[in-house]
N, C-alpha and C positions, 0 to 999 in steps of 0.2 A: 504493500500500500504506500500511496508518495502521499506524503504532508505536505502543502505551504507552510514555505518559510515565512513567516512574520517578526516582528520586533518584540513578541511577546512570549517565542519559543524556548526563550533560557530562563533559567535564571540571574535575574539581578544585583550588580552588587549593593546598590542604594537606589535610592530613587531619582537621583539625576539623569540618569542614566535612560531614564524614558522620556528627556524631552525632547519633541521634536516629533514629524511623522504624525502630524496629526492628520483626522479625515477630510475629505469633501467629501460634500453631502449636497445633495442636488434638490433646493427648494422647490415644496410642489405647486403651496394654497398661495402663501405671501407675494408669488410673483404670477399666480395664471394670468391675470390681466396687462402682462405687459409682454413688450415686444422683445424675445430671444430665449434661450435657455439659460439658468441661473442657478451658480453653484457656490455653498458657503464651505471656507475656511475656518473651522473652527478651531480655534484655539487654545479654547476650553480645557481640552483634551492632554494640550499638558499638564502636568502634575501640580503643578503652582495655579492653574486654573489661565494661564490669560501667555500670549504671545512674551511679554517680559523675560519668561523663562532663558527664553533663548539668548535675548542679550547679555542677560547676568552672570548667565552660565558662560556663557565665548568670554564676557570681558574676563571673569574671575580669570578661566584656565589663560588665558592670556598671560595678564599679572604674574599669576604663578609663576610660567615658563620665562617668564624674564625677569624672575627674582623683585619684583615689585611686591608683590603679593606674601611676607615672611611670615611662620609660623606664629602665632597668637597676637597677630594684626589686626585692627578693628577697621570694617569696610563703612564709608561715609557715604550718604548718597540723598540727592532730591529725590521726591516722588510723589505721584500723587495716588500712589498706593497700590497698585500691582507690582510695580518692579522694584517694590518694598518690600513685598512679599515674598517675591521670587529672591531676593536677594538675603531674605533672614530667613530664609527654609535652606539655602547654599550655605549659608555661614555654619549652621545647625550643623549639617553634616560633615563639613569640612574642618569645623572647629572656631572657627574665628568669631568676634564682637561685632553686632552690628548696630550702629547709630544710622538714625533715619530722621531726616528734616521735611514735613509732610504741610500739603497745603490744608488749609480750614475747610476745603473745599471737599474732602475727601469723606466720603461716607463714615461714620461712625462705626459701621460693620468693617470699613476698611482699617479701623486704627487699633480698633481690640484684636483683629486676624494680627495686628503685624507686633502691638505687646503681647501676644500669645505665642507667636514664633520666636522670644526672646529678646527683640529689638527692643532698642533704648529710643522713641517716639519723640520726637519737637512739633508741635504743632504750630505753622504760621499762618499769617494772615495772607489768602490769595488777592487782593487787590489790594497789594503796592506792587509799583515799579521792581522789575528786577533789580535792581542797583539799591534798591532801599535798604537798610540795615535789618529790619523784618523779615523780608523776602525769606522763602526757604533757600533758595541759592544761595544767596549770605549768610542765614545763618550755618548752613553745611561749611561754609567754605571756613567761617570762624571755627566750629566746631575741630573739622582738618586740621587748623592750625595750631589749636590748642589740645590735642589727641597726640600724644605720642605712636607711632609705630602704628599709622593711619593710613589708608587706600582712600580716596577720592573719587568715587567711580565716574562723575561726573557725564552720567549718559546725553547729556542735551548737545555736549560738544566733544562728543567723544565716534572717531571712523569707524570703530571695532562694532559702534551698535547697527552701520548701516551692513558691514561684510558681515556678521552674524546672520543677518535675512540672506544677504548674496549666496552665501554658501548652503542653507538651510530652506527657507521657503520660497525664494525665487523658486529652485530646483526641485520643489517636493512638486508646486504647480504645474509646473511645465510639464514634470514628470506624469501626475496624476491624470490632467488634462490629454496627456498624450500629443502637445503642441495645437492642441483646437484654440485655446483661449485666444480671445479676442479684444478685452478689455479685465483692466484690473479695479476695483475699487476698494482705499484703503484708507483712514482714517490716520491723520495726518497731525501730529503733535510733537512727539522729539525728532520724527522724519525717519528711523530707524528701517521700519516694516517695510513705506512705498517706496524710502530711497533705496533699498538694497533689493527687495525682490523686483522694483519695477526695473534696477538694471539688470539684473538675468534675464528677466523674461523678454527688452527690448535686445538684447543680444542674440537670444534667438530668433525672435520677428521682429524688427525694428516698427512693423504696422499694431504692434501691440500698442494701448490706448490706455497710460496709466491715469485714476482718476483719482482726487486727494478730494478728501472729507475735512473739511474744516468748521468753527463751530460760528454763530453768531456772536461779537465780543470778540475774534481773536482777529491778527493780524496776517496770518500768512496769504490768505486768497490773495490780498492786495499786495503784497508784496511779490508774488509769483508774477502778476498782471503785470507790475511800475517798477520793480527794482529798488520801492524804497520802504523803507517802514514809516506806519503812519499811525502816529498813535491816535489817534481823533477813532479810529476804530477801535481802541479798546476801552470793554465796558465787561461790566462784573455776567458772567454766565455759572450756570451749573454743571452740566456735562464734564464730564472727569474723563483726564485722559485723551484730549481732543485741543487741539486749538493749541497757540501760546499768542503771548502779551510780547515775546521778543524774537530773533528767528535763530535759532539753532543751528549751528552747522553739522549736524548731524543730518537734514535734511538736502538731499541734492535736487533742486528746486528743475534744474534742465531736463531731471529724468520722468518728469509729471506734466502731463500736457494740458491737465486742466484743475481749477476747483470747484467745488459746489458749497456753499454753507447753510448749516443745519443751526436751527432753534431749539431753543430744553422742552420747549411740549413735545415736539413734533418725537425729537428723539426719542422722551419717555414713553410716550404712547404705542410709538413704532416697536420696541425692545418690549414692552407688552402683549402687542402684536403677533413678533415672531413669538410666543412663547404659545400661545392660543393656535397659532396655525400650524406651527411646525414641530410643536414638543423642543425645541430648543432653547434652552434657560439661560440667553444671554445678556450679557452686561449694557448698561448706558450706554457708553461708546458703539456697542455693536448694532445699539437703536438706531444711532446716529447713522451708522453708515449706512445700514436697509434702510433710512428714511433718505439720506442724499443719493441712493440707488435707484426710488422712482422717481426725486425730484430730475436725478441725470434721463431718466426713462422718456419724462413727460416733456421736456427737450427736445425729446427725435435723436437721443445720443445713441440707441441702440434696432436695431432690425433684427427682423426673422432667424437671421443667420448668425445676430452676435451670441457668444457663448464664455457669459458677465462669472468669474469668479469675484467673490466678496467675502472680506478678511473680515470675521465674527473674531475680535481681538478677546473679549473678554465672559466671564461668569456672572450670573446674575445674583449668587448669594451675596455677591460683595454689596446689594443694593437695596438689600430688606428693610433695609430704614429710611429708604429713599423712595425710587421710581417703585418699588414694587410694596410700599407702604400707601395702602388709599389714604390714609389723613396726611403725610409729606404730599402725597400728589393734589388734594384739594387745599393745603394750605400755601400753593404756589399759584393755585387757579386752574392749574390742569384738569382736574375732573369737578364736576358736579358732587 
């Protein structure tokens, strides 16, 4: 008798070791009435629950391998709470301290997952400027300097977060797709996910049509447009994990041909949505993007023949206190 081989045929030595190799899954309900075939990347399905996995895990064994990374080092890092997580479930296993500087924006579900992984939590205020002394940025970075025998993971300005997608889910899509794909859409915040797999998948078809998801309140649409940042566009949002206030160079803004921006109802309601049609328990962010998916739809962005992968970046337990909370959702005016 022959077995398929899978990732899940041995034994594991821990559980890092299962990230990555997540499924597509081919929506049925949430897209019959648009135009092309539509397939989600879920994310989920790593073990830290949310695409972050991947980065934290490439940056660490990086670190490592070039002695950055020394034995009972404490790893520092923004986040607005997945690659928080993903990041004090690696230290767990590996050994090391983790101090995390979290925006106020971050679900409450999200900040007792990440003191329950161990981490040491800072909670900042999300609407100051980067550069304010508040900012989680700053405070990581004072944090850093005042931490002996510290790592910085600094994902926002960091290349290792875009080759972690290059090497991993550009390749798993391409792969999975069997080179059908036609258009990518991906949820666009430290740029990590669309800068890196939207440059594999333009390497293989350069007619590939990478689409960035940005939120209402952030800055990147317009700066993708003008080349310049404009702060008159930012304004206080909810969506976690979406959008920034500054522009990251972790984002390669050449390799995304468009954006769309998404509103906090539209997303919450949408990630509600996918949960009702498709048994898929995804996170805000992942709202967001199946919501900028039929606004790109209702465009004329896609025909009969496009065949639309969409990066479901994150879980939805991290938002029990949020979007999938009906009194969070009627005390923001979302629902009745």
């Amino acid at each position: 008798m022959t077995f398929r081989t899978t990732k899940n045929d041995k034994i594991n030595n821990n559980i890092l070791e299962l990230v990555g190799e997540t499924p597509l899954i081919k929506l049925q309900k949430i897209t019959k009435d648009l135009k092309g075939a539509y397939y989600a990347k879920v994310e989920y399905f790593n073990p830290g629950l949310s695409s972050k996995d991947r980065i934290a895990l490439h940056i660490i064994n990086d670190a490592e391998k070039k002695g950055i990374l020394k034995k009972g080092a404490t790893i520092v890092e923004t986040t607005s709470g997945n690659t928080g997580y993903s990041l004090a479930m690696i230290s767990l296993v590996k050994g090391y301290k983790c101090i995390l500087a979290v925006s106020d924006k971050s679900s409450k579900d999200k900040i007792s997952l990440l003191k329950t992984m161990g981490a040491e939590v800072h909670v900042c205020p999300a609407n100051v400027s980067a550069d304010d002394p508040r900012s989680y940025y700053e405070v990581a970075k004072t944090i850093h300097k005042k931490t002996k025998n510290s790592v910085y993971i600094n994902q926002y300005f960091n290349e290792l977060n875009i080759d972690a997608h290059y090497r991993t889910t550009g390749r798993e899509i391409w792969q999975q797709t069997k080179g059908k794909i036609t258009h990518l859409v991906v949820a666009s915040g430290t740029g990590g996910t669309i800068s890196g797999a939207g440059k594999f998948l333009k390497e293989q078809n350069p007619a590939i049509k990478i689409l960035g998801v940005d939120a209402d309140g952030s800055v990147l649409k317009k700066y993708h447009e003008t080349g310049a940042l404009d702060p008159n566009e930012i304004k206080p949002y909810r969506i976690e994990g979406l959008g920034k206030s500054l522009i990251p160079t972790a984002t390669n803004f050449d390799v995304i041909d468009t954006y769309e921006k998404v509103g906090d109802k539209d997303a919450a309601l949408t990630a509600r949505e996918i949960v009702q049609k498709e048994g898929l328990f995804c996170g805000y962010t992942s709202g967001a993007v199946m919501q900028a998916t039929k606004q790109y739809a209702a465009l004329g962005t896609f025909d009969k023949e496009s065949f639309i992968v969409i990066v479901f970046p994150d879980h939805g337990s991290r938002y029990m206190s949020k979007i999938y909370s009906d009194a969070w959702m009627q005390a923001q005016g979302f629902i009745d």
